[in-house]
Every structure is written in structure tokens, then in C-alpha cells.
DSSP file (Angstrom, degrees, kcal/mol; ACC not computed):
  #  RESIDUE AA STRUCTURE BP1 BP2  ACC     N-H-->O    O-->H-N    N-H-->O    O-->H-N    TCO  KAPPA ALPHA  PHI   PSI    X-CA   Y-CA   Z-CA
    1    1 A X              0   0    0      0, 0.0     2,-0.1     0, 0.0     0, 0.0   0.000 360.0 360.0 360.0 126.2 -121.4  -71.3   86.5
    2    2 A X        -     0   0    0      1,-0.1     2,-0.1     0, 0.0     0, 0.0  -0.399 360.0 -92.3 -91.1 174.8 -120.6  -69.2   89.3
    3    3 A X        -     0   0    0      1,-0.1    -1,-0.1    -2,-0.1     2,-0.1  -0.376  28.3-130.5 -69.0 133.5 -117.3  -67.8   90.8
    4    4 A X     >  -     0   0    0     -2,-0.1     4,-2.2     1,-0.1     5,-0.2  -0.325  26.5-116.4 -56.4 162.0 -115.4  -69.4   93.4
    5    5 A X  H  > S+     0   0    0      1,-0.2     4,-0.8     2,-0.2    -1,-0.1   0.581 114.7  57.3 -93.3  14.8 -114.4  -67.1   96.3
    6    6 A X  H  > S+     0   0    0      2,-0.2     4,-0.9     3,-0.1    -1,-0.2   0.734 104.3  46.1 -90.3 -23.8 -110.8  -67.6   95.3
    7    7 A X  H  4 S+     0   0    0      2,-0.2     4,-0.2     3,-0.1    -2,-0.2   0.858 116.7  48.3 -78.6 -54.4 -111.2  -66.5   92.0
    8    8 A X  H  X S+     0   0    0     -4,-2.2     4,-2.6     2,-0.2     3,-0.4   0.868 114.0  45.4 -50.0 -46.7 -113.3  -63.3   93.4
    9    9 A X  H  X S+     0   0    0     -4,-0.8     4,-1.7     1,-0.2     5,-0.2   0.916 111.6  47.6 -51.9 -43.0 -110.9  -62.5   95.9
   10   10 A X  H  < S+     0   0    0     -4,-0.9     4,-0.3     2,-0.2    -1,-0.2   0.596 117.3  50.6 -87.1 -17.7 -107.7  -62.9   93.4
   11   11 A X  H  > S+     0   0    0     -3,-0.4     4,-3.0    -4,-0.2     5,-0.3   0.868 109.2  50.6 -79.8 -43.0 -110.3  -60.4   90.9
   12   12 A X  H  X S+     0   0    0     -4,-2.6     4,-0.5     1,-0.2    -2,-0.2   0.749 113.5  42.9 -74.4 -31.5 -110.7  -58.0   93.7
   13   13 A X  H  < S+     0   0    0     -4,-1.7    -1,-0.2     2,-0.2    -3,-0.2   0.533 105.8  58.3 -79.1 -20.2 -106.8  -57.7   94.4
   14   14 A X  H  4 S+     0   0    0     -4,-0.3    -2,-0.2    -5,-0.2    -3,-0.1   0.923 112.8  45.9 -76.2 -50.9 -105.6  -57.5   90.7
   15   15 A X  H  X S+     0   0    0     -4,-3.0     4,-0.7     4,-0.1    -2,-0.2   0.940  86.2 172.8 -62.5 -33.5 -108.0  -54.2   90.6
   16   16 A X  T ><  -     0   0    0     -4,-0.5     3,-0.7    -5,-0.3    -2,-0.1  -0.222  58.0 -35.9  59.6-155.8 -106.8  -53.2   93.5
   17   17 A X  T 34 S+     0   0    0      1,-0.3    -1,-0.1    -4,-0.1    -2,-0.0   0.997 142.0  36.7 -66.7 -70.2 -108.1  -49.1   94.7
   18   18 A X  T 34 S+     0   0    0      2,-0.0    -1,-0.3    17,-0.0    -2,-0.2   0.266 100.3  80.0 -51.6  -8.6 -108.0  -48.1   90.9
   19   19 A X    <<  -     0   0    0     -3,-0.7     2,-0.3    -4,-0.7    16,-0.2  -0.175  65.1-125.0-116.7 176.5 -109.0  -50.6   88.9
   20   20 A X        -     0   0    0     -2,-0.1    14,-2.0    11,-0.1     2,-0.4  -0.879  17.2-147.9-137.8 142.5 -112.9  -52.5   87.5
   21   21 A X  E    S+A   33   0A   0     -2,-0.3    12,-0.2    12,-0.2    11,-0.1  -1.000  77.4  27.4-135.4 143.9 -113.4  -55.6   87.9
   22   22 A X  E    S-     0   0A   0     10,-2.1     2,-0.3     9,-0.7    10,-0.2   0.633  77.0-173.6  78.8  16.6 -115.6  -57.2   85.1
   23   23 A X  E     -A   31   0A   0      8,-0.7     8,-1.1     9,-0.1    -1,-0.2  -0.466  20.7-131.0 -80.9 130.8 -114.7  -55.0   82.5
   24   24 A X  E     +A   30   0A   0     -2,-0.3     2,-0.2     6,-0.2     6,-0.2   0.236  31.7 173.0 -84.4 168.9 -116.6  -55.4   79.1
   25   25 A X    >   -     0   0    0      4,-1.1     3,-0.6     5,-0.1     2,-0.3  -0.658  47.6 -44.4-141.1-150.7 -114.2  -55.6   75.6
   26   26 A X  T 3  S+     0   0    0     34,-0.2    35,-0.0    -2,-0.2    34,-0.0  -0.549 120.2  26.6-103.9 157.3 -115.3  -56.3   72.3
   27   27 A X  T 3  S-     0   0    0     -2,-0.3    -1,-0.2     1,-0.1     3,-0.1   0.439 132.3 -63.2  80.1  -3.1 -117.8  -59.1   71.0
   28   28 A X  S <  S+     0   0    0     -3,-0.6     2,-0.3     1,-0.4    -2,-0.2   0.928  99.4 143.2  96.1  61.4 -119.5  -59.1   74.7
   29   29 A X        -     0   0    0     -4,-0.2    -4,-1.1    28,-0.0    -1,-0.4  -0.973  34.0-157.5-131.9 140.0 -116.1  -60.3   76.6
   30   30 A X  E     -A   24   0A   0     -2,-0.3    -6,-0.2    -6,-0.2     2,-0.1  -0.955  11.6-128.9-133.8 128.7 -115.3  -59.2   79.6
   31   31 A X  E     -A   23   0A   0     -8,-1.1    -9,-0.7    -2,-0.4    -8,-0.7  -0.201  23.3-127.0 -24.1  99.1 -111.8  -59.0   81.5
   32   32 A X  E    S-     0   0A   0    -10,-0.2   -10,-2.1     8,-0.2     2,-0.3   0.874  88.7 -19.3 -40.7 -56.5 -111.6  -60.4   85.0
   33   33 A X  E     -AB  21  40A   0      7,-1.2     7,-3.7   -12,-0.2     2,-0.2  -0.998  63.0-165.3-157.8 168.0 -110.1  -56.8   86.0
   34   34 A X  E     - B   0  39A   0    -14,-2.0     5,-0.2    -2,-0.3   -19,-0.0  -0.802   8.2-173.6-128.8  90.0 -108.5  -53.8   84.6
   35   35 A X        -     0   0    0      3,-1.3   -16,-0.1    -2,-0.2   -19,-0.1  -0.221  53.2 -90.4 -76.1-168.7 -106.5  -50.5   85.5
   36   36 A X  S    S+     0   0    0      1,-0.2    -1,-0.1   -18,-0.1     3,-0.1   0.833 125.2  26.2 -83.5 -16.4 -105.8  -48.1   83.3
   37   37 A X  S    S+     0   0    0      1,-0.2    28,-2.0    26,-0.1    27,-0.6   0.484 119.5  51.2-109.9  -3.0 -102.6  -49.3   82.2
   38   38 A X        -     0   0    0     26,-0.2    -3,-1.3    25,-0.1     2,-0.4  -0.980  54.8-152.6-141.1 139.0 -103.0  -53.4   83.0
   39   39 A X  E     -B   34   0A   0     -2,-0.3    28,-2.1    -5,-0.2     2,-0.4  -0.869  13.3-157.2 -99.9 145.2 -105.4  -56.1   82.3
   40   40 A X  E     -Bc  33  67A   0     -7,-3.7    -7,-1.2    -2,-0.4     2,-0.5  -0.942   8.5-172.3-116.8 131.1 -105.7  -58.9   84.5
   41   41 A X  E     - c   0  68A   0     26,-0.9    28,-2.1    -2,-0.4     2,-0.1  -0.872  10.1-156.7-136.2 109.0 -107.1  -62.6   83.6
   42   42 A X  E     + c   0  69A   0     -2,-0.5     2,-0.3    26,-0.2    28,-0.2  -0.273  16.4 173.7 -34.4 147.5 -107.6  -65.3   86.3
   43   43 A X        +     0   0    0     26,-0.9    28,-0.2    -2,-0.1    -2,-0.1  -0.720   6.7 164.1-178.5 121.7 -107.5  -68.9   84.8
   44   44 A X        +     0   0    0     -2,-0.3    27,-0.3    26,-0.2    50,-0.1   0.656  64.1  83.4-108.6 -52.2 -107.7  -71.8   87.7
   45   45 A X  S    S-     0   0    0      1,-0.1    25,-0.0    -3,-0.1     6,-0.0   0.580  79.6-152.7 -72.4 -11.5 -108.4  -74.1   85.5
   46   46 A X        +     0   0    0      1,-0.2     2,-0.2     2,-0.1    -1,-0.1   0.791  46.3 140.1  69.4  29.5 -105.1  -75.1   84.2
   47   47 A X     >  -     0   0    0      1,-0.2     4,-0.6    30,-0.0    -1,-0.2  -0.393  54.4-137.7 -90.7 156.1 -106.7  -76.2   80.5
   48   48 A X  H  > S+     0   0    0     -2,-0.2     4,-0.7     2,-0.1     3,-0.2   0.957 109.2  52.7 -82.9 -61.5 -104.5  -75.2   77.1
   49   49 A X  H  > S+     0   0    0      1,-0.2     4,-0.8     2,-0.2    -1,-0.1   0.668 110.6  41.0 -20.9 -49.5 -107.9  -74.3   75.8
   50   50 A X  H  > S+     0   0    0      2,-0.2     4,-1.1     3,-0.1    -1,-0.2   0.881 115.0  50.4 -61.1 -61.7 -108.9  -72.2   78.6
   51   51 A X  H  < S+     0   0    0     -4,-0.6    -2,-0.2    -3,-0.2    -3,-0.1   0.474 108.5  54.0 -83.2 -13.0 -105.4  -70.4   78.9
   52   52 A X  H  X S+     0   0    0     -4,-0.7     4,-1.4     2,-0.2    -2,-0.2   0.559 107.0  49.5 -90.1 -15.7 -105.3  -69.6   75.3
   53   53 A X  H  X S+     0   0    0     -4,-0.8     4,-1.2     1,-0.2    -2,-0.2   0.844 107.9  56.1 -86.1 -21.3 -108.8  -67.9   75.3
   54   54 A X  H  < S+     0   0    0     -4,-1.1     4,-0.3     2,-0.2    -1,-0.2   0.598 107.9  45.7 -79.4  -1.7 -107.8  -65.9   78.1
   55   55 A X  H >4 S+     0   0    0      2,-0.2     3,-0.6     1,-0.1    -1,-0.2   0.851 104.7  59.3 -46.4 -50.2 -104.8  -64.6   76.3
   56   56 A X  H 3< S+     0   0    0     -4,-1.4    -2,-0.2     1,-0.3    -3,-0.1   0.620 107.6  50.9 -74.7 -22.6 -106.7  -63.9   73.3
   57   57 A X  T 3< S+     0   0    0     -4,-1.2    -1,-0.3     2,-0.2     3,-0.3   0.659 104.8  53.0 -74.6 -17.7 -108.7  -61.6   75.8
   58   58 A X  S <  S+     0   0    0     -3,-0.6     5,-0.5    -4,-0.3     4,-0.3   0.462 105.6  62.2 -83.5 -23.2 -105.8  -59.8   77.1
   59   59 A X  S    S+     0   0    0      1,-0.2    -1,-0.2     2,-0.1    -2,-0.2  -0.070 105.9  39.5-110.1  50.5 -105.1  -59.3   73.6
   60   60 A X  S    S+     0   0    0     -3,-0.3   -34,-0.2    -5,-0.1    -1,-0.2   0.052  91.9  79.6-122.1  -4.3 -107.9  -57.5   72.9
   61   61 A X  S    S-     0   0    0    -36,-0.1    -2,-0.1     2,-0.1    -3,-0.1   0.718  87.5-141.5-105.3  10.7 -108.2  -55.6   75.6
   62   62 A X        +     0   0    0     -4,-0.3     2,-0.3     1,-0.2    -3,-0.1   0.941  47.7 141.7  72.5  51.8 -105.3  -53.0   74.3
   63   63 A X        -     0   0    0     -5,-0.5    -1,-0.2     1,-0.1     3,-0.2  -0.710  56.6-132.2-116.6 170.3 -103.7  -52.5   77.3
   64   64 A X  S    S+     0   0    0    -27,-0.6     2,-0.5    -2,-0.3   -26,-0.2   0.799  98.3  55.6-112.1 -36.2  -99.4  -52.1   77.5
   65   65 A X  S    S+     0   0    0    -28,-2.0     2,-0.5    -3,-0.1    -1,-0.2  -0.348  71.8 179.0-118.2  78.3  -99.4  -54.5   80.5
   66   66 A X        +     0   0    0     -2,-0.5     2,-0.6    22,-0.4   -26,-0.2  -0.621   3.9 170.9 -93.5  99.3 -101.1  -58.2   80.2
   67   67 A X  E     -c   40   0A   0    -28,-2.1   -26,-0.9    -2,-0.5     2,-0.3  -0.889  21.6-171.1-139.9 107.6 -101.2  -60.6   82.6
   68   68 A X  E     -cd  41  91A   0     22,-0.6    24,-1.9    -2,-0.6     2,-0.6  -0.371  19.4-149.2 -86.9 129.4 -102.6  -63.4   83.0
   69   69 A X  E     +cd  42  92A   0    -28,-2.1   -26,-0.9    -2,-0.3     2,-0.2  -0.902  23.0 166.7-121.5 116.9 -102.4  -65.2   86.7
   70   70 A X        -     0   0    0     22,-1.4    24,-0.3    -2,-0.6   -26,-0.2  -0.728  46.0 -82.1 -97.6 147.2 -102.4  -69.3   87.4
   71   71 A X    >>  -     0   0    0    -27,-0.3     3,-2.5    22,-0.3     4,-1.6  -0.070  53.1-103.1 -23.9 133.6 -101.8  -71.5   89.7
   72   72 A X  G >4 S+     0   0    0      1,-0.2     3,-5.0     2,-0.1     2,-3.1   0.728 121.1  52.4 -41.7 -86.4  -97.7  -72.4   90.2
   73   73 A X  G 34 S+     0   0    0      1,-0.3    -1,-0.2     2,-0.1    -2,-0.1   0.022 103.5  59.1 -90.3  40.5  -98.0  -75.5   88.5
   74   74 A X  G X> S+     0   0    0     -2,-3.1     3,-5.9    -3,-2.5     4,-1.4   0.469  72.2  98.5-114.1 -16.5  -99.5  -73.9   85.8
   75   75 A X  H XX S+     0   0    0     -3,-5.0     4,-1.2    -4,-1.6     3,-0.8   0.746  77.6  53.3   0.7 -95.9  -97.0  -71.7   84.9
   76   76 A X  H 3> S+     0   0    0      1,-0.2     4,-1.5     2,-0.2    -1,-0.2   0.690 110.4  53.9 -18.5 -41.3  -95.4  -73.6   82.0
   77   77 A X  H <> S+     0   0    0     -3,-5.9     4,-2.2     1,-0.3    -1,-0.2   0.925 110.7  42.2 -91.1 -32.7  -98.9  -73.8   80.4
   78   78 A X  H <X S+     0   0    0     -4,-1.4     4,-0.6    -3,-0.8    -1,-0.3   0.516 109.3  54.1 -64.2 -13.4  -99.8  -70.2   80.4
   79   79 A X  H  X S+     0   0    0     -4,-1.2     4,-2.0    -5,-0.4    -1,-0.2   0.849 110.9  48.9 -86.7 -39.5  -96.6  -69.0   79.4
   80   80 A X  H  X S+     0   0    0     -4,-1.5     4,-1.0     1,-0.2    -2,-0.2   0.902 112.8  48.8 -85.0 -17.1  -96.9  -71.6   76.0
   81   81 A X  H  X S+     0   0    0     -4,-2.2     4,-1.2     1,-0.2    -1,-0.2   0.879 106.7  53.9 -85.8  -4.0 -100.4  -70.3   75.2
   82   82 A X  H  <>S+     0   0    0     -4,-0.6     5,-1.8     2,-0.3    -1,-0.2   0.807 111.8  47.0 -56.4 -39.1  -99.4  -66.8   75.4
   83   83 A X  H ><5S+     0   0    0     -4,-2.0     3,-0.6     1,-0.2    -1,-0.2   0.736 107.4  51.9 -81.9 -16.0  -96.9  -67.8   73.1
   84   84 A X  H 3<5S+     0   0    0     -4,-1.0    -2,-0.3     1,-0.3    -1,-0.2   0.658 113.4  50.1-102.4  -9.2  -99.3  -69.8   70.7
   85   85 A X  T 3<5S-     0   0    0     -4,-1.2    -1,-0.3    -5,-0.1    -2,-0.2  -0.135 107.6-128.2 -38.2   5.8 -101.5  -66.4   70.7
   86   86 A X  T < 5 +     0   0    0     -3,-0.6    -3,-0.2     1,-0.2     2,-0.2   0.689  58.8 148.2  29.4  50.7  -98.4  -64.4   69.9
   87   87 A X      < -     0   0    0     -5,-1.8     2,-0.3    -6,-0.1    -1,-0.2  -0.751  38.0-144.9-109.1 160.8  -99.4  -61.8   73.5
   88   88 A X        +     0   0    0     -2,-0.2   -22,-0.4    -5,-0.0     2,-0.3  -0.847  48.9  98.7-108.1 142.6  -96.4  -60.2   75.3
   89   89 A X        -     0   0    0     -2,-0.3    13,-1.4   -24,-0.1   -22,-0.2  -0.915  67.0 -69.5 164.6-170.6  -96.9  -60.0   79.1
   90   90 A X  E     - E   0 101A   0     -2,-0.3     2,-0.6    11,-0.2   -22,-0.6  -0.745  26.6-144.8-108.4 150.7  -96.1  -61.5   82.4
   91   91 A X  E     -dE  68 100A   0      9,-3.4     9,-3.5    -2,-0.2     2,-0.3  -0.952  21.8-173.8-129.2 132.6  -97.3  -64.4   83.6
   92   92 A X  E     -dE  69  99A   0    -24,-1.9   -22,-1.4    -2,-0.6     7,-0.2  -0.757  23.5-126.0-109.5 150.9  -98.0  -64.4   87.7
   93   93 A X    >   -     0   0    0      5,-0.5     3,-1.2    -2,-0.3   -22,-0.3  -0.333  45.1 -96.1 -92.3-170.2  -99.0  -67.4   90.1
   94   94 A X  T 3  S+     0   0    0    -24,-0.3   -23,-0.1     1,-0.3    -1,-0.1   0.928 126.1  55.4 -83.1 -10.7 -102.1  -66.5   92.1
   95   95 A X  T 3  S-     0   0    0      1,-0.1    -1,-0.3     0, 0.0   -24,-0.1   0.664 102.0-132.1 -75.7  -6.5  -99.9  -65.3   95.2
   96   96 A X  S <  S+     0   0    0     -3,-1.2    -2,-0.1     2,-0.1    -1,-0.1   0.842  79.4 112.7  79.5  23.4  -98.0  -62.8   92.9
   97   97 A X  S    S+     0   0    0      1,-0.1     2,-0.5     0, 0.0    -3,-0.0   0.832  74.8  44.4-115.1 -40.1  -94.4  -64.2   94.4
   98   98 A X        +     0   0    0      2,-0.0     2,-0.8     0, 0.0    -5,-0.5  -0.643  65.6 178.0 -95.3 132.3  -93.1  -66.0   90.6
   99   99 A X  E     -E   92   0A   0     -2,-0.5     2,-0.3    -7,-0.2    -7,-0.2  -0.808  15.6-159.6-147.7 139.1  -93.4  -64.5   87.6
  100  100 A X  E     -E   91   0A   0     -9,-3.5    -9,-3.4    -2,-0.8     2,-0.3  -0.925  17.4-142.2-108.1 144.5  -92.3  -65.6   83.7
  101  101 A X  E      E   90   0A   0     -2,-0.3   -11,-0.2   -11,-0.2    -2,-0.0  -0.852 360.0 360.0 -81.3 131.9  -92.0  -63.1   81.2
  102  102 A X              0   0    0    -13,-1.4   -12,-0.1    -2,-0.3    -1,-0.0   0.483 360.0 360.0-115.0 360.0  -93.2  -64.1   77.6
């Protein structure tokens, strides 16, 4: 399935000047984007399923800052699979303007 160009755009601004976008981890998964000190995971879809495998990728990918970015009104659901994955990190909406701490 290919990318929306909201989903590219919102990849291309979490790497920002410093950062990869696409970057591989272990088992052939790969991270929406990365600096050296943050991972980034896009998740649209607003699924429990969905938002708990991108956790589980943010915890793998050994980074100190992990942050997964939803939609507002998805907030709530990304903060509880972060918590049913036991990762620590922030959870941002896609504009960056709210954020929850987990």
C-alpha cells in the first residue's frame, strides 16, 4: 500500500535536517524516521492493533526519545498502547501543538 502525502510530509518533518527517514531495525522493520537521539512513528490509522505495533517498534529501535505521532483524537489510544507495550515516550498529534507523556 502506498503512502499518503500526509503521512510523507509528517515523515519528512519528524527527520527534520538531521535525521533518515525509513530507517531499517531489527527483523526487517523499519522506523518512519530517526535522529540520533529520537525515533519517530506515524500511525493515521487510529487502530489499537496498529498503535501497539508501532510502539513495539519504537521499542526496538533503542533510542532515549520515542514518539509516536496521531491524529488529536487519537491521542487517548496511543497513549494506552504505549502503556500495554510498557514504552516510555511522548505522544504528539500530527501538528506537534498537544502532547501526553506516558
Amino acid at each position: 500500500m502506498s503512502e499518503t502525502s500526509s503521512h510523507k510530509n509528517a515523515k519528512s518533518k519528524a527527520a527534520g535536517k538531521s535525521g533518515r527517514k525509513e530507517v531499517p531495525i531489527s527483523k526487517n522493520k523499519r522506523l518512519d524516521a530517526a535522529t540520533k537521539k529520537r525515533a519517530t512513528e506515524i500511525e493515521r490509522s487510529g487502530n489499537l492493533k496498529s498503535l501497539e505495533k508501532a510502539a513495539l517498534r519504537l521499542k526496538e529501535s533503542g533510542k532515549k526519545q520515542k514518539i509516536p505521532q496521531v491524529p488529536q483524537k487519537d491521542i487517548s489510544k496511543a497513549v494506552q498502547a504505549m502503556k500495554n507495550k510498557s514504552v516510555r515516550g511522548t505522544v504528539k498529534n500530527m501538528s506537534g501543538t498537544k502532547r501526553r507523556f506516558v
